[in-house]
PDB file as gemmi writes it, atoms N, CA and C in Angstrom:
CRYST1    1.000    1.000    1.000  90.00  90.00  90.00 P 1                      
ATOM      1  N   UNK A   1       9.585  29.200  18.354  1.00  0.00           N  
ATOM      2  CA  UNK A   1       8.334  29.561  17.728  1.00  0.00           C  
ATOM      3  C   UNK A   1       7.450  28.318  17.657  1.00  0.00           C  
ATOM      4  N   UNK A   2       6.027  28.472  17.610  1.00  0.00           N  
ATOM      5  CA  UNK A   2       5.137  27.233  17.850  1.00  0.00           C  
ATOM      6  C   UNK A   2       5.105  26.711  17.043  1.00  0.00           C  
ATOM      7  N   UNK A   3       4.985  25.602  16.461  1.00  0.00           N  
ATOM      8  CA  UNK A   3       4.115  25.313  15.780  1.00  0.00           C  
ATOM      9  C   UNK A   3       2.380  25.028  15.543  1.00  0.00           C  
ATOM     10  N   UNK A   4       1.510  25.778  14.869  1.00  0.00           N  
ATOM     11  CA  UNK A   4      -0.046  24.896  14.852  1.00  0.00           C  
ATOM     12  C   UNK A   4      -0.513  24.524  13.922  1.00  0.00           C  
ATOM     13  N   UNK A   5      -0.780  22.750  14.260  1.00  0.00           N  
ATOM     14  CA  UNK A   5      -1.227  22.051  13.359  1.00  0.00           C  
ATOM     15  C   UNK A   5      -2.654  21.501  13.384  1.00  0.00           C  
ATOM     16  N   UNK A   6      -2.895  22.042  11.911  1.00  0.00           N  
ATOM     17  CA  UNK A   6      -4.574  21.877  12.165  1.00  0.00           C  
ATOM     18  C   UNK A   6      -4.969  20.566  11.279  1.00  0.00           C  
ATOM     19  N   UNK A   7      -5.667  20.203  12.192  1.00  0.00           N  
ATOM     20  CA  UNK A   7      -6.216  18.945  11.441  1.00  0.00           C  
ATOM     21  C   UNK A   7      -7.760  18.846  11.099  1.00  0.00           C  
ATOM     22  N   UNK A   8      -8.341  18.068   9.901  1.00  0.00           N  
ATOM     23  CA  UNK A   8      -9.247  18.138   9.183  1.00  0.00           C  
ATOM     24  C   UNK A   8     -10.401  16.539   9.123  1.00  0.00           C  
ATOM     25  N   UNK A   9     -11.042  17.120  10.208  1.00  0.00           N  
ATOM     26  CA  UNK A   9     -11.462  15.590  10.272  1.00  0.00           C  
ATOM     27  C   UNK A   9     -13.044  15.577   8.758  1.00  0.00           C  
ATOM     28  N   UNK A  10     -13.291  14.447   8.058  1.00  0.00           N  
ATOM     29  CA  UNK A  10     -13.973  14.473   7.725  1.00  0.00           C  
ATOM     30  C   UNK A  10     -14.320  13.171   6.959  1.00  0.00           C  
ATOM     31  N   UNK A  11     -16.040  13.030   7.316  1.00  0.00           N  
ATOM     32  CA  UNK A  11     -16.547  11.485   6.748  1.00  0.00           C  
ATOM     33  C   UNK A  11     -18.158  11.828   6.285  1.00  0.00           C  
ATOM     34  N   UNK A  12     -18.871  11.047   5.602  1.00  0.00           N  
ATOM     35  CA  UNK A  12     -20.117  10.724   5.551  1.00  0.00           C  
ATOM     36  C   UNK A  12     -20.890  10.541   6.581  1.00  0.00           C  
ATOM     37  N   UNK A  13     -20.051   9.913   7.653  1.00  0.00           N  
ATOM     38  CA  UNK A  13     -21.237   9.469   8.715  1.00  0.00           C  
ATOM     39  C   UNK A  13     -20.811  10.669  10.476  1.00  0.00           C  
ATOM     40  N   UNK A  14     -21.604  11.439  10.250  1.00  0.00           N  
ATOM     41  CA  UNK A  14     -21.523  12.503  11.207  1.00  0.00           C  
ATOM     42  C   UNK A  14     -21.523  12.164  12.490  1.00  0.00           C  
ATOM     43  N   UNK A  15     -22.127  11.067  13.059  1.00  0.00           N  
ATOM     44  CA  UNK A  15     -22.050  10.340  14.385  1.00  0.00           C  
ATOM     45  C   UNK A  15     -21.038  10.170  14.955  1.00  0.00           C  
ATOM     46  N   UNK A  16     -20.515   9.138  13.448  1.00  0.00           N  
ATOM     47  CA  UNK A  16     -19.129   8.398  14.329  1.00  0.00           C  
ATOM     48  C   UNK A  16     -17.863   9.750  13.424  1.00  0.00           C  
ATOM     49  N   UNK A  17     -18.020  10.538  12.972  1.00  0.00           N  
ATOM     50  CA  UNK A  17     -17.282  11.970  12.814  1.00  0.00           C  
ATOM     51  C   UNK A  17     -17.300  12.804  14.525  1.00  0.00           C  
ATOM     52  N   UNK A  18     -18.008  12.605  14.848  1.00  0.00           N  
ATOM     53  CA  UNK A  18     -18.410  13.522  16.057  1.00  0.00           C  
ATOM     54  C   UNK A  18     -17.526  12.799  17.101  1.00  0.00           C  
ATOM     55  N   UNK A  19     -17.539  11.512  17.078  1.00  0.00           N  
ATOM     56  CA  UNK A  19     -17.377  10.776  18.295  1.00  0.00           C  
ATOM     57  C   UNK A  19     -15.768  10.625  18.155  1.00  0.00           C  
ATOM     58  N   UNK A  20     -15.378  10.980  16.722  1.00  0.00           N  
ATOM     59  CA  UNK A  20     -13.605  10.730  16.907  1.00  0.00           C  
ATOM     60  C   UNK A  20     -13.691  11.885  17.253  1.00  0.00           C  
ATOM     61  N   UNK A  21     -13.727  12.860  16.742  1.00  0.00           N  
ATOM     62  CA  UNK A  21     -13.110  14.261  17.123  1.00  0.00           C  
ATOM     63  C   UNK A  21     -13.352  14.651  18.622  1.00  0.00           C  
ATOM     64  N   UNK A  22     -14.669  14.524  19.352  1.00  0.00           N  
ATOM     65  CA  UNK A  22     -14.642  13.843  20.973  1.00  0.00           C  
ATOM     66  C   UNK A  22     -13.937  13.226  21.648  1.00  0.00           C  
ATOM     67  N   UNK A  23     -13.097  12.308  21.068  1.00  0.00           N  
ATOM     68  CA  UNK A  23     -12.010  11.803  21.491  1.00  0.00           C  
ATOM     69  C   UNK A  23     -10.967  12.298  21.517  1.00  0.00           C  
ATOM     70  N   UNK A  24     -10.807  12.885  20.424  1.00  0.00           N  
ATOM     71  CA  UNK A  24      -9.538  13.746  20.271  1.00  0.00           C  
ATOM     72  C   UNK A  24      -9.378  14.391  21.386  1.00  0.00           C  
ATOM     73  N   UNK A  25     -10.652  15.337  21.451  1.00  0.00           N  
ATOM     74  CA  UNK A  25     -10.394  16.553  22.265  1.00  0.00           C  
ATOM     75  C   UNK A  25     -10.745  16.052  23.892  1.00  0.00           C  
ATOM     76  N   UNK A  26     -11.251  14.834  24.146  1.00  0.00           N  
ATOM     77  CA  UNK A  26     -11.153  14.296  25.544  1.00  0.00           C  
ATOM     78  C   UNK A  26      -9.381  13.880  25.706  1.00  0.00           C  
ATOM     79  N   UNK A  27      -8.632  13.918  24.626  1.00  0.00           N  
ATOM     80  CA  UNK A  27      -7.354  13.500  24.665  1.00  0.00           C  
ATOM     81  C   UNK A  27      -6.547  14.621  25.029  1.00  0.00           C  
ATOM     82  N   UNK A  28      -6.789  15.634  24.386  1.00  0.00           N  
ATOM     83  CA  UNK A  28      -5.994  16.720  24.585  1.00  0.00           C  
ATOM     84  C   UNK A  28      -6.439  17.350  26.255  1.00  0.00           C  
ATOM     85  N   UNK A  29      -7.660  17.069  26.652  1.00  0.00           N  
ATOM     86  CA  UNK A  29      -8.024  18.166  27.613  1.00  0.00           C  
ATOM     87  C   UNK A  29      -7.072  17.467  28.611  1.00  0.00           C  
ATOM     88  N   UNK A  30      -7.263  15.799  28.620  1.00  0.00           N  
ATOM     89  CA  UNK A  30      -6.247  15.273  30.119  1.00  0.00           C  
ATOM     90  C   UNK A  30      -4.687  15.521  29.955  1.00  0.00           C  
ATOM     91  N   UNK A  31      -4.222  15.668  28.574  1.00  0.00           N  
ATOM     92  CA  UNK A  31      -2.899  15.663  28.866  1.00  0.00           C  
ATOM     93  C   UNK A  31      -2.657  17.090  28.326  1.00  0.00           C  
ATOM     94  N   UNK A  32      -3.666  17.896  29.177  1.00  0.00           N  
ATOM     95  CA  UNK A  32      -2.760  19.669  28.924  1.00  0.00           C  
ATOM     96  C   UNK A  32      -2.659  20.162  27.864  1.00  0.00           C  
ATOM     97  N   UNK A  33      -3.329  19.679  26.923  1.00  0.00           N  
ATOM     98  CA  UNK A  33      -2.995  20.441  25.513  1.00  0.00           C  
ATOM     99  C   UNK A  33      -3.973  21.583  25.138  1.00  0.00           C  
ATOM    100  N   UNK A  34      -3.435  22.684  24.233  1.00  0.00           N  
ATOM    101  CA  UNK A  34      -3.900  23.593  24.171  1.00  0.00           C  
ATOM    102  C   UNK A  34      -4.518  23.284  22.647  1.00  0.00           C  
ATOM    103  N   UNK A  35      -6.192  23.005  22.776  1.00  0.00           N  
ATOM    104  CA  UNK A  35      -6.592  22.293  21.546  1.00  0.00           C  
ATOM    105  C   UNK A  35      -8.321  23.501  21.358  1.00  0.00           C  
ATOM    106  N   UNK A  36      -8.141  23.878  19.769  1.00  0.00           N  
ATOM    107  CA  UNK A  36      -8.739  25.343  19.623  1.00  0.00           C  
ATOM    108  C   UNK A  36      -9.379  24.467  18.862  1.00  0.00           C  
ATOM    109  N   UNK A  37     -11.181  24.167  19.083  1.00  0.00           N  
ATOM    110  CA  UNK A  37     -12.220  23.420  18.094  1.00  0.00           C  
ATOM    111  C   UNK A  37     -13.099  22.683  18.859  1.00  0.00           C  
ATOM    112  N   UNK A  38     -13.323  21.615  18.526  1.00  0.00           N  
ATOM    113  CA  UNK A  38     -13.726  21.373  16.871  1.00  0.00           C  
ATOM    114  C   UNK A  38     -14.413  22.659  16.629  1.00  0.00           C  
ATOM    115  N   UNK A  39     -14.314  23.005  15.081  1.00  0.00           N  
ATOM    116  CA  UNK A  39     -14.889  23.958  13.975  1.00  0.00           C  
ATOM    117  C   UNK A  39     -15.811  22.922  13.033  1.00  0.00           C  
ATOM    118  N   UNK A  40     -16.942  23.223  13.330  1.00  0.00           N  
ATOM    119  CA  UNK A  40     -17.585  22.236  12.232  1.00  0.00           C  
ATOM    120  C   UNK A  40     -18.208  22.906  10.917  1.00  0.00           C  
ATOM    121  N   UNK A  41     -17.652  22.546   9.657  1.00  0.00           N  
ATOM    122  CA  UNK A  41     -17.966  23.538   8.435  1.00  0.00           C  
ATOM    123  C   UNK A  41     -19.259  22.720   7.748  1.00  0.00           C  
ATOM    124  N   UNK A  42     -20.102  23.956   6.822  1.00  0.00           N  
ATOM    125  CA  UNK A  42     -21.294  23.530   6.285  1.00  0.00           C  
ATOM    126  C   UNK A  42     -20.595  22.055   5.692  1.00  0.00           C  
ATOM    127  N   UNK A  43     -22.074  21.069   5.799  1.00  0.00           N  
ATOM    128  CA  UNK A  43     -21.754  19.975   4.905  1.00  0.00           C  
ATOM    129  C   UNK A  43     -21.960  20.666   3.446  1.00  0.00           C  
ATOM    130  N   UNK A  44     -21.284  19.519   2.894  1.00  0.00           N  
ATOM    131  CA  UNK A  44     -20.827  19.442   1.177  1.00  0.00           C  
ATOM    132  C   UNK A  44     -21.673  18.253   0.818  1.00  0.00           C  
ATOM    133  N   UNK A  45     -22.512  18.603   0.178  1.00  0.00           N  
ATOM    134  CA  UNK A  45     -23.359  17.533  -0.532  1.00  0.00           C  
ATOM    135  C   UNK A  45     -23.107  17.083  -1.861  1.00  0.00           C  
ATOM    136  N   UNK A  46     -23.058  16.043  -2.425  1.00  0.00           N  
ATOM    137  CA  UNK A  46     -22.249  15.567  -3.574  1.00  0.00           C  
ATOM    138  C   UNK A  46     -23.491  15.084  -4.357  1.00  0.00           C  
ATOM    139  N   UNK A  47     -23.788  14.808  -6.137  1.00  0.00           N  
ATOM    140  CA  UNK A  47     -24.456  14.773  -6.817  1.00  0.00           C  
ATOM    141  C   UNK A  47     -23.737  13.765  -7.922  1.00  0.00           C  
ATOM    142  N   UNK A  48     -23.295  12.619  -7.985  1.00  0.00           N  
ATOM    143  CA  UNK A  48     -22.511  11.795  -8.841  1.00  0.00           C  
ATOM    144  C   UNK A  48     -23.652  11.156 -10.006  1.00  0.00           C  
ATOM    145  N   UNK A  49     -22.995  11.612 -10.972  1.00  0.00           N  
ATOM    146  CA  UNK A  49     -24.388  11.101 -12.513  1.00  0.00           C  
ATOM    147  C   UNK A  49     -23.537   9.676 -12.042  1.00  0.00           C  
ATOM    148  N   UNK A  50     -24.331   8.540 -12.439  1.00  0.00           N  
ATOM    149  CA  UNK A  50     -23.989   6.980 -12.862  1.00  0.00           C  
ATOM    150  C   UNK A  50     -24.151   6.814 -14.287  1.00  0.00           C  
ATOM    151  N   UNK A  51     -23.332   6.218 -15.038  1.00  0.00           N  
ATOM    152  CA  UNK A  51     -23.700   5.268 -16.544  1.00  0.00           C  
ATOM    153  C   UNK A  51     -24.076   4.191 -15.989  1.00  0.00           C  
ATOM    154  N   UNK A  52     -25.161   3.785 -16.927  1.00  0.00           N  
ATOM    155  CA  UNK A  52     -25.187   2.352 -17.092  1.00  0.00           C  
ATOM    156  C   UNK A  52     -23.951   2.166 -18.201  1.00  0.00           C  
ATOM    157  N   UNK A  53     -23.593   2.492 -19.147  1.00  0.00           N  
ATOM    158  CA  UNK A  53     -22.251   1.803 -19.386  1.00  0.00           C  
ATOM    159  C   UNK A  53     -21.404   2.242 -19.461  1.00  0.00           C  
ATOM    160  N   UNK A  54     -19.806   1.693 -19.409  1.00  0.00           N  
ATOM    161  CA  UNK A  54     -18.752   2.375 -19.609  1.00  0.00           C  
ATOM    162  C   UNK A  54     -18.503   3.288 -20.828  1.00  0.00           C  
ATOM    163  N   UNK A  55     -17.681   4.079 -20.209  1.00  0.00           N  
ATOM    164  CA  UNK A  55     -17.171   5.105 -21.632  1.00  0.00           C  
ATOM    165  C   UNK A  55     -18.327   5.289 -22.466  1.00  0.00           C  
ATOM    166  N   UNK A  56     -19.657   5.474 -22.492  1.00  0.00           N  
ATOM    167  CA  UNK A  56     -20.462   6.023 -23.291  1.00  0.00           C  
ATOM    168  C   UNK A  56     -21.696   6.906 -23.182  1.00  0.00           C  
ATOM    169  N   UNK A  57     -22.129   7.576 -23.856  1.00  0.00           N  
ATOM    170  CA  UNK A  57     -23.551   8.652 -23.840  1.00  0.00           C  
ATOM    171  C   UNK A  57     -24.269   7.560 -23.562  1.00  0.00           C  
ATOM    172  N   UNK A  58     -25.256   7.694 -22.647  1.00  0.00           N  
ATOM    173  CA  UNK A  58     -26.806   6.580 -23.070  1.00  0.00           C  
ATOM    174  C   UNK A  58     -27.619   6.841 -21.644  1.00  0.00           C  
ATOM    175  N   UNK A  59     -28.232   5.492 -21.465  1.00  0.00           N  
ATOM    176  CA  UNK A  59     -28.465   5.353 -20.178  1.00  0.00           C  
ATOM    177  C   UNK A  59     -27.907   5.659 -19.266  1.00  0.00           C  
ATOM    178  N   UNK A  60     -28.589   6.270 -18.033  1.00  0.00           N  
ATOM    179  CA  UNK A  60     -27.490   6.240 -16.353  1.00  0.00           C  
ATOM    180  C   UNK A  60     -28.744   5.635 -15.536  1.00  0.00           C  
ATOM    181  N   UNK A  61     -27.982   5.206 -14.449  1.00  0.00           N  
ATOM    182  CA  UNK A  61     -28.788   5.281 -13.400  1.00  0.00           C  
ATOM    183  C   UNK A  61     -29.136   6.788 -12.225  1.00  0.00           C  
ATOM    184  N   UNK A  62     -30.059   6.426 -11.578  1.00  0.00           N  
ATOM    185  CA  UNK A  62     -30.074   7.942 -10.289  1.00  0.00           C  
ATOM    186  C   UNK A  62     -28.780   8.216 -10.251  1.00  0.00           C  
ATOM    187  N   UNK A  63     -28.826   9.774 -10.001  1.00  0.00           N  
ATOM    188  CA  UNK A  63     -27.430  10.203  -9.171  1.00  0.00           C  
ATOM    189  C   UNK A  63     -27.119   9.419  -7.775  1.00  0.00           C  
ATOM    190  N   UNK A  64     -25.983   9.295  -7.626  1.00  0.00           N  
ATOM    191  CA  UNK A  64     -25.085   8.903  -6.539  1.00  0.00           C  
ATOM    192  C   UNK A  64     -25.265  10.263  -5.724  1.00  0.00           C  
ATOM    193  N   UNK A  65     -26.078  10.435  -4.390  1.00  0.00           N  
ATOM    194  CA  UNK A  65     -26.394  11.597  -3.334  1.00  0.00           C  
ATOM    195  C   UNK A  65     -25.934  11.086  -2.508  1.00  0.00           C  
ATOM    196  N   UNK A  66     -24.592  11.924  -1.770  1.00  0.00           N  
ATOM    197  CA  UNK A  66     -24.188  11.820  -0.326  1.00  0.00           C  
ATOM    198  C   UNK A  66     -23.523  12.763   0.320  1.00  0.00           C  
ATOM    199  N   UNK A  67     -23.667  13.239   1.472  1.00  0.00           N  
ATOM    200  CA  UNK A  67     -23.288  14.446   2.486  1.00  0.00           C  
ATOM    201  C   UNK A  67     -22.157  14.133   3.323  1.00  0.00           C  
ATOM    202  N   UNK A  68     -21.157  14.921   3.007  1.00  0.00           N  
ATOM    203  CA  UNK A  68     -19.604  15.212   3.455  1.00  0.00           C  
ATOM    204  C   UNK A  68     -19.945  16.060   4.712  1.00  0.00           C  
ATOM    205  N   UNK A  69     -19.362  15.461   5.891  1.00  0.00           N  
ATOM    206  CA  UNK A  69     -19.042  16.104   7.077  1.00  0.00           C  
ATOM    207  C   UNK A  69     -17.910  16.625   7.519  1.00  0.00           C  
ATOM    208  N   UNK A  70     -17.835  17.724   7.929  1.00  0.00           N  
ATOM    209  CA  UNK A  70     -16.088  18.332   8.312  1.00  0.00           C  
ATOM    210  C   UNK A  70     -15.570  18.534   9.699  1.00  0.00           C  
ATOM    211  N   UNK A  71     -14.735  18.588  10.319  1.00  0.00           N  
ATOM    212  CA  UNK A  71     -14.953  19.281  11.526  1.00  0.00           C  
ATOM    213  C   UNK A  71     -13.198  19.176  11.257  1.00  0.00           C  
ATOM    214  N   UNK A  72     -13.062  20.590  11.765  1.00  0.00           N  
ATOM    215  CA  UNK A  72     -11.175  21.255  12.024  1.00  0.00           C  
ATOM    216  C   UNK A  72     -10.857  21.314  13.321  1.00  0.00           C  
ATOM    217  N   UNK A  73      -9.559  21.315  13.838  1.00  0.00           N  
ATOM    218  CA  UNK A  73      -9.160  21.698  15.188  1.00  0.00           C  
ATOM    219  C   UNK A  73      -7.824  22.292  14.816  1.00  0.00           C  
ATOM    220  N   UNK A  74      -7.391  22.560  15.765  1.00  0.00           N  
ATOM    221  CA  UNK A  74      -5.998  23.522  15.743  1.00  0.00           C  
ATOM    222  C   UNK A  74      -5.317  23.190  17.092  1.00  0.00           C  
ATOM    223  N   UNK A  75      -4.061  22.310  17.126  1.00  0.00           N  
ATOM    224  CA  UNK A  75      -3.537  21.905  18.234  1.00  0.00           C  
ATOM    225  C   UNK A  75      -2.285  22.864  18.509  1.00  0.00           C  
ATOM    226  N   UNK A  76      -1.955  23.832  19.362  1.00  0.00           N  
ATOM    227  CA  UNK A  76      -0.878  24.577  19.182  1.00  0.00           C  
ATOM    228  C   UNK A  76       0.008  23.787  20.265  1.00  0.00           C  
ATOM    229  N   UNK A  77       1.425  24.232  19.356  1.00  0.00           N  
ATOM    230  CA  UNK A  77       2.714  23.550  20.172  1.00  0.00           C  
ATOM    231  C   UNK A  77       2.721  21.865  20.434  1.00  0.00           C  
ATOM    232  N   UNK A  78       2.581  21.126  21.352  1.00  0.00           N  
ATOM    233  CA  UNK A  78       2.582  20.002  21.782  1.00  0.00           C  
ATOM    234  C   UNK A  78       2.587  18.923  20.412  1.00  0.00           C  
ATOM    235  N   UNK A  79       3.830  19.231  19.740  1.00  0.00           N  
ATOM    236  CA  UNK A  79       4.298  18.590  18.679  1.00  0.00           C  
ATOM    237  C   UNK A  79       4.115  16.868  18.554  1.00  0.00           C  
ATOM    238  N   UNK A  80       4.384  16.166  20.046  1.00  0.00           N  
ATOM    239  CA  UNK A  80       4.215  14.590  19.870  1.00  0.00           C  
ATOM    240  C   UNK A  80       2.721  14.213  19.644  1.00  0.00           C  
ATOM    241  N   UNK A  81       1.959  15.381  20.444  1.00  0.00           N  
ATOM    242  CA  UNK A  81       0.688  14.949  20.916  1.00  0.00           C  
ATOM    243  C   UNK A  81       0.207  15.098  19.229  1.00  0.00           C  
ATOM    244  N   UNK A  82       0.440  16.067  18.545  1.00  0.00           N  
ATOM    245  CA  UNK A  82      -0.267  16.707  17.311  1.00  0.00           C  
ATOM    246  C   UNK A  82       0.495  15.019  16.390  1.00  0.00           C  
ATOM    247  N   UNK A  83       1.597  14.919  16.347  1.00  0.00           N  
ATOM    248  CA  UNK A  83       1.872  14.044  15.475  1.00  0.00           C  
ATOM    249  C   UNK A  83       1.266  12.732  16.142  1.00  0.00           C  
ATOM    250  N   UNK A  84       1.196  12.322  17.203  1.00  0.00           N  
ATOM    251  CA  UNK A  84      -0.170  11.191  17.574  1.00  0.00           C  
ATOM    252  C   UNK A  84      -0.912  11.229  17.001  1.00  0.00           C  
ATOM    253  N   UNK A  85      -1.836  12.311  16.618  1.00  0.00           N  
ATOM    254  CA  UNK A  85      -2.960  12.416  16.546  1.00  0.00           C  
ATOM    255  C   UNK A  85      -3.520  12.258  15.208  1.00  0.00           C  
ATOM    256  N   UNK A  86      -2.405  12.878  14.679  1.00  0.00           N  
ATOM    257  CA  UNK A  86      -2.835  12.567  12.804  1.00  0.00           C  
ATOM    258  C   UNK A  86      -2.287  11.712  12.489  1.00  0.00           C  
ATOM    259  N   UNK A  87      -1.038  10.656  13.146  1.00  0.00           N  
ATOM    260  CA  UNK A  87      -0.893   9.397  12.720  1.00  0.00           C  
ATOM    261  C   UNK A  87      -1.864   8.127  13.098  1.00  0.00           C  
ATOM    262  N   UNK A  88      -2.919   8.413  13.718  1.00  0.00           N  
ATOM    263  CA  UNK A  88      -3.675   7.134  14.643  1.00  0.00           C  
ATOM    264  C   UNK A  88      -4.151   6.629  13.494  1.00  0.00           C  
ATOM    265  N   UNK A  89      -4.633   5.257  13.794  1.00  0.00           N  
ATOM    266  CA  UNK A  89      -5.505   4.909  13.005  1.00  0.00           C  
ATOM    267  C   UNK A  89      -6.946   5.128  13.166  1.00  0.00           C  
ATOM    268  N   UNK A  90      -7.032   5.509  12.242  1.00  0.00           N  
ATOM    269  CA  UNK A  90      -9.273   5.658  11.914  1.00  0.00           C  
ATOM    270  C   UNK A  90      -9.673   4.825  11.337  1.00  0.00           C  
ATOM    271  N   UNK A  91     -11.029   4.988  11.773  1.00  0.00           N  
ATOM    272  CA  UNK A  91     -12.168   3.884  10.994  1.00  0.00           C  
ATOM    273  C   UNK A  91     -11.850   4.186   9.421  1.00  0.00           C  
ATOM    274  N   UNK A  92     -12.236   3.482   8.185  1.00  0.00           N  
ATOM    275  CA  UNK A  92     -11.863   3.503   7.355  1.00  0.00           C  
ATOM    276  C   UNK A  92     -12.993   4.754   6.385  1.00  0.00           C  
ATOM    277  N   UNK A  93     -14.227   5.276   7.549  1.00  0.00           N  
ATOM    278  CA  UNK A  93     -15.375   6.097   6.874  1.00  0.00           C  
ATOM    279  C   UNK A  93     -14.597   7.702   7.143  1.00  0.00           C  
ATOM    280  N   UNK A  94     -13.446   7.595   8.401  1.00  0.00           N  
ATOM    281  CA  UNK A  94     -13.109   9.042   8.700  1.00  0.00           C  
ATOM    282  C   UNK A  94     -11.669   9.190   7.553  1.00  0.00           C  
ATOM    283  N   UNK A  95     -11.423  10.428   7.148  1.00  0.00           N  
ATOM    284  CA  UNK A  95     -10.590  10.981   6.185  1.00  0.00           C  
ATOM    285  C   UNK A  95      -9.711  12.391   6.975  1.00  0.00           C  
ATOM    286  N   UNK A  96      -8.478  12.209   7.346  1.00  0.00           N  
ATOM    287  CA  UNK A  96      -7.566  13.051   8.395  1.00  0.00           C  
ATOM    288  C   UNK A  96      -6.927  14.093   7.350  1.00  0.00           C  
ATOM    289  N   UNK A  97      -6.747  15.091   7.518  1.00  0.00           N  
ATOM    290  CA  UNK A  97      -5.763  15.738   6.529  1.00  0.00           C  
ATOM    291  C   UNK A  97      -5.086  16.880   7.576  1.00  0.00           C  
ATOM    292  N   UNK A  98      -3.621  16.967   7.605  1.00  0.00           N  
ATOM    293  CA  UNK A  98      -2.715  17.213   8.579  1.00  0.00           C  
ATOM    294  C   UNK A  98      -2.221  18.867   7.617  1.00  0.00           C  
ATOM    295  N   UNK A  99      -2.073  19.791   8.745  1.00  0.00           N  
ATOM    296  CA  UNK A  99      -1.496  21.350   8.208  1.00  0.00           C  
ATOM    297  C   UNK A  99      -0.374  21.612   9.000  1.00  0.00           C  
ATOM    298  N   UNK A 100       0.527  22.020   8.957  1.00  0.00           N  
ATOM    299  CA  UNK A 100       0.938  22.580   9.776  1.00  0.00           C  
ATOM    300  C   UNK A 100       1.906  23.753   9.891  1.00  0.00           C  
ATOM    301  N   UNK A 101       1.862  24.634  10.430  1.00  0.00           N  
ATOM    302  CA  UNK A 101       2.403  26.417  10.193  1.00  0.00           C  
ATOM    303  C   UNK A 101       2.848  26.369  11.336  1.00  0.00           C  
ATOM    304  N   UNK A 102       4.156  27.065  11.252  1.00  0.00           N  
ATOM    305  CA  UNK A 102       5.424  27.508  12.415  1.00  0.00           C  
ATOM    306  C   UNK A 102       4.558  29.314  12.449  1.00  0.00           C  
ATOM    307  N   UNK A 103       4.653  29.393  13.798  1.00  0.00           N  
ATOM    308  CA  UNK A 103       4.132  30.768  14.344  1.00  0.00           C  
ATOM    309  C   UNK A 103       4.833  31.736  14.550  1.00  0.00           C  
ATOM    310  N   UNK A 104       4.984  32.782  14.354  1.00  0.00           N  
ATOM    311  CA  UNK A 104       5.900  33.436  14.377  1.00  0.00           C  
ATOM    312  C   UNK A 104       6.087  34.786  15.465  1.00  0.00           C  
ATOM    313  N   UNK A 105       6.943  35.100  15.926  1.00  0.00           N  
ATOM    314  CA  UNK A 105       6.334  36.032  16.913  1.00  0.00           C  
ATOM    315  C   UNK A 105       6.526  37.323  16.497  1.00  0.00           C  
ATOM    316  N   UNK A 106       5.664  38.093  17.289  1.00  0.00           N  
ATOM    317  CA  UNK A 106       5.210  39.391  16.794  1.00  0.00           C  
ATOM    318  C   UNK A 106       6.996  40.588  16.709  1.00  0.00           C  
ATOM    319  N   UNK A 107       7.512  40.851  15.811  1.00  0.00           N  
ATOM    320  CA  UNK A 107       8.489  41.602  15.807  1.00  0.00           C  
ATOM    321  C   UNK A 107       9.794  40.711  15.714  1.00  0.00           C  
ATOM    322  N   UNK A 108       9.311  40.053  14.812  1.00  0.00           N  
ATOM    323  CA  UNK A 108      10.565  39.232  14.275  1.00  0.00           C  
ATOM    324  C   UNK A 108      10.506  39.473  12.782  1.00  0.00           C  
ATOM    325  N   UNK A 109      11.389  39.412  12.274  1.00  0.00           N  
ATOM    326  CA  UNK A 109      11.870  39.991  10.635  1.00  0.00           C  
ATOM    327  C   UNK A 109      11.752  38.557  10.122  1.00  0.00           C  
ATOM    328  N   UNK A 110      11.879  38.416   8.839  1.00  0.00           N  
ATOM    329  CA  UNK A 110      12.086  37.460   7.867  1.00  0.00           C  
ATOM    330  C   UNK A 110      12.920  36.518   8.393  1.00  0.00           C  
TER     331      UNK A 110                                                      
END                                                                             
């Protein structure tokens, strides 16, 4: 049974978000892999109040405004390639988060 592991690419800076996950999938296409994406989900825009001081009511400064970028893929089977891929190292702006579900085939019991 397969395994597919989906991975969760996501950063602030959508460029260099774009350009790993491009890579990825220039990775998978030469070495045969069966790679379902990128999926790119609405950005998430964030709204952070600031204090001017610790632990207290008073003053703040502007909110802290910044836009979360996502993009998913789904690598089926090719287990080394999938565990490459979410072990690499990234720039320190991209954020990886690894899934992974055994597939099951159609008319198999518990």
């Amino acid at each position: 049974m397969p395994f597919v592991t989906t991975l969760e690419f996501a950063s602030g800076d959508r460029r260099l978000l774009d350009d790993v996950v491009d890579d990825v999938k220039a990775r998978a296409e030469r070495k045969g892999v069966e790679l379902k994406g990128p999926h790119p989900q609405p950005p998430t825009d964030y709204d952070i109040p600031q204090s001017k001081l610790l632990g207290a009511d008073g003053p703040s400064f502007d909110s802290w405004r910044y836009t979360v970028y996502t993009r998913t893929v789904e690598i089926v089977g090719h287990d080394e390639f999938a565990r490459s891929v979410a072990g690499d190292d990234y720039p320190d702006r991209i954020h990886v988060e690894a899934e992974i579900e055994q597939q099951r085939q159609l008319g198999q019991g518990n």
